[in-house]
C-alpha positions in Angstrom: 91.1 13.4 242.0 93.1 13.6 238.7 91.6 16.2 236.0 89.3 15.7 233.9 87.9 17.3 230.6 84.1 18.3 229.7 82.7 19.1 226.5 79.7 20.9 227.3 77.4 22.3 224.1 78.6 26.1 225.4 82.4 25.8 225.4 85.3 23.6 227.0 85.9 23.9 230.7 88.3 22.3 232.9 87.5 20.8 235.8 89.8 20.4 238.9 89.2 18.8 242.3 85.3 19.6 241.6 85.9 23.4 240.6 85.1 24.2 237.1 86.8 27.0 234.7 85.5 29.2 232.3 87.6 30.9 229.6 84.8 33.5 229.2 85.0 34.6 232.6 88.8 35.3 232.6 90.1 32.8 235.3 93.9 33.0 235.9 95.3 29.8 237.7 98.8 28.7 238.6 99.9 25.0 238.2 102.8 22.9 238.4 103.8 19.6 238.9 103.8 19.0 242.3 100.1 20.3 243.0 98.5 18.6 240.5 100.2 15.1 242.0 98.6 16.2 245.6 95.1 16.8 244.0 95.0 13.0 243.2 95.0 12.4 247.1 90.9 14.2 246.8 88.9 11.5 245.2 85.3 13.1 246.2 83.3 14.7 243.4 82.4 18.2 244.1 84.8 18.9 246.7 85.1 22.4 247.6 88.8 22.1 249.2 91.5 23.5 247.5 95.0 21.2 246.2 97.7 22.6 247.1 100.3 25.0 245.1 96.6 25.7 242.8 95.3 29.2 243.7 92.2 30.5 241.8 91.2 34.6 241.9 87.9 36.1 240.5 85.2 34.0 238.7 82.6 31.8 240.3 83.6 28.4 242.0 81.8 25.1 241.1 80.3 24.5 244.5 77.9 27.8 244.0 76.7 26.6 240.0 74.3 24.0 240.7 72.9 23.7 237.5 76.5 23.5 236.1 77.5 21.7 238.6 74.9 18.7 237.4 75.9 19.2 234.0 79.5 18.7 234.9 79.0 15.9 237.0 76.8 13.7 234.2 79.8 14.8 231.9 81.9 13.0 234.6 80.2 9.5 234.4 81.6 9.3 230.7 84.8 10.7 230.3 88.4 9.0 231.3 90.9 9.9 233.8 94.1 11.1 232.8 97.3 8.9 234.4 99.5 10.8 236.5 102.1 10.9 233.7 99.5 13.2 231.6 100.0 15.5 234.8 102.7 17.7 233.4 101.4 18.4 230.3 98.4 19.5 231.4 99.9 21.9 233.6 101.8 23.2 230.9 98.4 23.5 228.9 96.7 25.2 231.9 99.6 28.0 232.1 99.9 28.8 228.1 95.6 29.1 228.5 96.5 31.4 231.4 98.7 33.3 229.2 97.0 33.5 226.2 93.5 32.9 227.1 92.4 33.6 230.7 94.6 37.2 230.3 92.8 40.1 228.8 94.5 42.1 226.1 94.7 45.9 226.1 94.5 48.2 223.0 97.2 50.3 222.3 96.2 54.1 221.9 96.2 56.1 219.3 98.5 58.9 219.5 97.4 62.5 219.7 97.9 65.1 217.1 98.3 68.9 218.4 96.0 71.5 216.9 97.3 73.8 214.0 96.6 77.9 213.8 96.0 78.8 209.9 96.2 82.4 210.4 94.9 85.7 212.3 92.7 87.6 210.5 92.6 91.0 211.9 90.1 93.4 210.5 93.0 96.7 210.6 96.4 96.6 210.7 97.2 99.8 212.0 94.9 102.5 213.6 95.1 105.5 216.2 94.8 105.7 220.1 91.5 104.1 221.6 90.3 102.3 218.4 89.1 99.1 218.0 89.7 95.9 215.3 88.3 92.7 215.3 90.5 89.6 215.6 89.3 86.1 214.0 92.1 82.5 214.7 91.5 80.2 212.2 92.5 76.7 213.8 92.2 73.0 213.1 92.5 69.8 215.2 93.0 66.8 213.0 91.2 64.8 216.0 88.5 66.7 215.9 88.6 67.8 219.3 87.6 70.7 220.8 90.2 73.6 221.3 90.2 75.9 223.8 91.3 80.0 222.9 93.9 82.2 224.8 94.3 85.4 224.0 96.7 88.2 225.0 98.7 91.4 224.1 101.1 93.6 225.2 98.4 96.6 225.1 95.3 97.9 225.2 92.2 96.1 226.3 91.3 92.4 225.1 87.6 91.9 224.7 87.5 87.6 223.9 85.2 85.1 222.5 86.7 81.6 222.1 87.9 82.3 218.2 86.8 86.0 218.1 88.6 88.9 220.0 87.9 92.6 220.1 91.2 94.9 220.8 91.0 98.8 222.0 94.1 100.4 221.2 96.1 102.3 224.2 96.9 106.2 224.2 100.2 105.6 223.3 101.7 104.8 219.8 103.6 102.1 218.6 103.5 98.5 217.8 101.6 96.0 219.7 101.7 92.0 219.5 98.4 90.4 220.1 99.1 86.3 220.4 96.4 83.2 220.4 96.9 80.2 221.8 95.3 77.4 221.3 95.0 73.5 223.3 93.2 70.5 222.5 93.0 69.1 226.6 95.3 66.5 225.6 98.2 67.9 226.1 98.6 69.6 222.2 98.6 73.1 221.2 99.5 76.1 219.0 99.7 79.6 219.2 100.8 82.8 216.6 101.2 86.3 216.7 100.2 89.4 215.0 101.2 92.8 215.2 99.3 95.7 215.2 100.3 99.6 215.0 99.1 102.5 216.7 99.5 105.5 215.1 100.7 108.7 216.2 98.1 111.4 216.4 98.3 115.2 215.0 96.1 118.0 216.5 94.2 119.7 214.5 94.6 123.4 213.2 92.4 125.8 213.9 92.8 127.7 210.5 90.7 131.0 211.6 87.7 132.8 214.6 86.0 135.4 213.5 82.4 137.0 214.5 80.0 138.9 212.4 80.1 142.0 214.9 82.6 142.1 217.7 80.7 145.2 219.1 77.6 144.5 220.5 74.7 146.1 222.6 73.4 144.3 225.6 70.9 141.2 224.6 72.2 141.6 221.3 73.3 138.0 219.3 76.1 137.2 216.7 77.2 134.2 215.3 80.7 133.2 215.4 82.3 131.1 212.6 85.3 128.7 212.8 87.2 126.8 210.1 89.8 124.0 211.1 91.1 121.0 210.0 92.6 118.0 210.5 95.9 116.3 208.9 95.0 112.6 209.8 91.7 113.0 208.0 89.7 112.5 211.2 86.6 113.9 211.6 86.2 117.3 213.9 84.0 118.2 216.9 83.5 121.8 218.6 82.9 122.9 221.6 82.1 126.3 222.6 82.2 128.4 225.9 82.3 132.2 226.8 83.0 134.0 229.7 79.3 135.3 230.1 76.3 135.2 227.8 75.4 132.4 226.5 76.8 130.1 223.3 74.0 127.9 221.1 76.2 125.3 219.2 77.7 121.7 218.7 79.1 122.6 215.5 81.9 125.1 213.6 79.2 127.7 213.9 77.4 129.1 217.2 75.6 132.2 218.4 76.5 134.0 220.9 74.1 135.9 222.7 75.5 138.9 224.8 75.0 139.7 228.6 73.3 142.7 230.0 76.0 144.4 231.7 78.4 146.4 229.4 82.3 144.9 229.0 84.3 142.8 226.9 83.7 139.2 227.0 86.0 135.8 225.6 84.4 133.3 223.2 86.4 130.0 223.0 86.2 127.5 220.7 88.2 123.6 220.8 88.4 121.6 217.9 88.9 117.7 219.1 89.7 114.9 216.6 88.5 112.0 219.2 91.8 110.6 219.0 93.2 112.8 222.1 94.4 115.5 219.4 92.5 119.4 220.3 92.9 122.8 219.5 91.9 125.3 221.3 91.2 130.0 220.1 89.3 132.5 221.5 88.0 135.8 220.7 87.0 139.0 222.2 83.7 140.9 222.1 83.0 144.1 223.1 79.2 144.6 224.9 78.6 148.4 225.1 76.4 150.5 226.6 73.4 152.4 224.2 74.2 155.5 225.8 76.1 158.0 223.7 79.0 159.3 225.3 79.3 162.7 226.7 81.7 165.6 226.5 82.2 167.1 230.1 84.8 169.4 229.5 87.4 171.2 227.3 90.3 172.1 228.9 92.9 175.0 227.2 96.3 175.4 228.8 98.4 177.9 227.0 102.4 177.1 227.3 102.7 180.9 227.2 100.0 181.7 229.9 101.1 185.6 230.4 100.2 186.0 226.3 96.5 184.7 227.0 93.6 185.2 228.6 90.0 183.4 229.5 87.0 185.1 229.4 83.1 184.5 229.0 82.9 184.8 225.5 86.2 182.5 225.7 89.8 182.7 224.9 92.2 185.9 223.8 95.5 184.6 222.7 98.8 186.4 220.7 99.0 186.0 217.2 102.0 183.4 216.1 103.2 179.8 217.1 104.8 181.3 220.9 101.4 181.4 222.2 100.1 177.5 221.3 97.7 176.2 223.6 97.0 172.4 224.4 93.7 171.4 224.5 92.1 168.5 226.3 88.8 166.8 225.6 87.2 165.1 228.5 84.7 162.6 227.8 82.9 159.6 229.0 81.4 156.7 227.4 80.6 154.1 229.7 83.7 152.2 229.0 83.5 152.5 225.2 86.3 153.3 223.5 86.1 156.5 221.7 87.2 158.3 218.3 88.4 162.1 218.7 88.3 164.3 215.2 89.8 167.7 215.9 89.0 170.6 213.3 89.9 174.5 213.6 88.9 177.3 211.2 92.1 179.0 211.6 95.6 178.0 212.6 96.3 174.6 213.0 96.3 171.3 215.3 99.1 168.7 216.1 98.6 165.6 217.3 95.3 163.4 217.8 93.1 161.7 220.7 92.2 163.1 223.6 94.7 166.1 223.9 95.9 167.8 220.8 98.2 171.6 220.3 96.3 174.3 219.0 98.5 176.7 217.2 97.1 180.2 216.8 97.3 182.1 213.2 100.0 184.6 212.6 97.1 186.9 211.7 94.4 188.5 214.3 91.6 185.9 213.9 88.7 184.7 215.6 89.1 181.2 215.5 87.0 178.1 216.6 88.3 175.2 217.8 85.7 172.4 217.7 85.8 168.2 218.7 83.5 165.4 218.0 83.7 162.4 220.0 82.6 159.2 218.1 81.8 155.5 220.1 81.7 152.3 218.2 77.8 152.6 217.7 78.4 155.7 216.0 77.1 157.8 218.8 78.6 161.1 219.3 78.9 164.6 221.1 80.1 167.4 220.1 82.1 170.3 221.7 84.2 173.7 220.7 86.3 176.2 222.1 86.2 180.3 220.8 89.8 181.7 220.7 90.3 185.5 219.5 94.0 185.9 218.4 95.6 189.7 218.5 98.4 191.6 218.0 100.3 192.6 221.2 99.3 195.9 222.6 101.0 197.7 225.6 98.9 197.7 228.3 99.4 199.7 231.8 100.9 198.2 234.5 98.3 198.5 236.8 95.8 197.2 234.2 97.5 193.7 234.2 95.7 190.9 234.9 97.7 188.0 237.6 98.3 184.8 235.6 97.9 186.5 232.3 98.4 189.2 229.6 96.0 191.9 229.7 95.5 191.5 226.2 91.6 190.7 226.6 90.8 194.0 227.0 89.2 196.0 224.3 
């Protein structure tokens, strides 16, 4: 059947061997020469056999569009038919409406633009070990798509937020490089660094420790005091501890309340900065016991012992500095320490504490030697010694005394 044309009221379609095409509905068909001389061999309207050399892919065919179908064939009854010499031309027409018309034609893309980082704002630049600073990125996509944060450093802790970030600072100082990147999900992205310092941390000094008493009786309380300070400018905190009692105190100042039990006891006190930076003093405090101490003995040793003599009423010594005696106080306080004050009402006495030399007049004398022993509560005993200082007398033999001169007799 040779091909014919239709004008419908819609749109143009060309119909071939009884199978009508639609440019709307994106047909793509092959022709040449030859095939469209073999379709004149089918002379039947509506004839749903193919010519040869014409293939047709997608769309609808003829046979299955009755009401088209009708429309086409009434177009039929009044149109012409082409000669066979019109064949080639109109498969030339039906491959440039392939081209042009039938194929569909794709728009090209637009291309994308990467995202762009302004700038990091970083809330401080430099700070000690275990702060913190808050990191804003500032970042554009001229596509208006969305971007997607990445955040790391080279140390510390990264706390993130899509645009916001929160850093700690490590322990260690020096200078750290915290970096944003940013992506659009199409393949564009950005990224900057900044750099942030950590600064090297000074303890703090502990300029003095003092108490208000540092001699105490059991259940007693004094308050201990201590100034510092600190060279970074950071703020202090204290912390107090003793070796027994008990310390009331968060602050420079605390009291100190002592144990029951007599001895010296350690107060300590650290001074922290919170930046890993302490200091750390201590003082002693002496607990005594309220007992006054006691005087047990007095004990006289003469260097010349054959000059002297000990009796009830107490001591007969030769006149002169050959017949010095040392003298020895023992006491007892209960650990306390104690202060010895020596006196005599004739002669004189070297040295000091416990044990001192009592040197006899050069004169016959009665002399008394006396001590008073002194703890740090001010409690005290007292004790003496009676010495009666001669001339030498010549004495019998058989009137001398072992150990000693005989010159205690009267």
């Amino acid at each position: 059947m040779p091909f014919r044309t239709v004008r419908s009221n819609s749109s143009a379609m060309l119909i071939t061997s009884g199978h009508a095409l639609y440019p709307s509905e994106l047909w793509n068909a092959t022709v040449n020469a030859e095939a469209a001389m073999e379709s004149t061999k089918c002379r039947k309207v509506g004839c749903c056999h193919l010519p040869r050399g014409i293939e047709f892919t997608g769309g609808t065919p003829y046979s299955a569009r009755s009401a088209q179908r009708q429309e086409v064939e009434a177009a039929l009854k009044s149109t012409s038919v082409f000669s066979s010499s019109d064949i080639a031309g109109i498969g030339l027409t039906l491959a440039l409406f392939s081209l042009f018309v039938l194929t569909p034609v794709t728009q090209a893309e637009t291309p994308n633009t990467a995202p762009h980082i302004e700038a990091i704002q970083v809330s401080s630049g430099s700070m000690y070990a275990h702060d913190t600073c808050s990191l804003v990125c500032q970042a554009s996509d001229p596509d208006g798509e969305e971007l997607v944060y990445s955040w790391s450093a080279t140390g510390g802790e990264l706390e993130t937020m899509q645009a916001h970030a929160r850093w700690t600072a490590p322990a260690a100082s020096g200078q750290y490089a915290l970096m944003v990147e940013v992506a659009d999900g199409n393949g564009g992205s950005d990224a900057m660094v900044t750099i942030v310092e950590v600064l090297r941390n000074e303890a703090p000094v502990i300029d003095g420790l003092w108490t208000e008493r540092d001699i105490l009786l059991p259940g007693e309380t004094t308050t201990l005091m201590c100034t510092a300070h600190d060279d970074d400018g950071h703020p202090l905190t204290y912390q107090w501890s003793c070796s027994a009692g008990r310390l009331e105190s968060s602050t420079s100042q605390a009291a100190w309340t002592a144990p029951t039990a007599p001895g010296t006891y350690l107060a300590t006190v650290c001074a922290s900065d919170g930046y890993g930076g302490s200091r750390t003093e201590s003082i002693l405090i002496n607990v005594l016991s309220p007992k006054p101490p006691t005087i047990h003995d007095l004990v006289v040793r003469p260097l010349l012992p054959e000059y002297s003599k000990e009796s009830s009423q107490g001591f007969r010594l030769l006149r002169g500095p050959l017949c010095e005696c040392e003298i020895e106080c023992i006491a007892s306080a209960e650990g306390k320490e104690l202060l010895y004050n020596w006196s005599t009402t004739a002669g004189s006495i070297k040295g000091s504490g416990a044990t001192v030399l009592f040197i006899p007049p050069a004169k016959p004398a009665e002399v008394v030697v006396s001590v008073t022993v002194t703890d740090p509560l001010n409690q005290s005993a007292y004790a003496e010694a009676f010495f009666k200082v001669f001339n030498r007398e010549a004495y019998p033999v058989d009137n001398e005394v072992p150990g000693g001169c005989n010159c205690f007799r009267r």
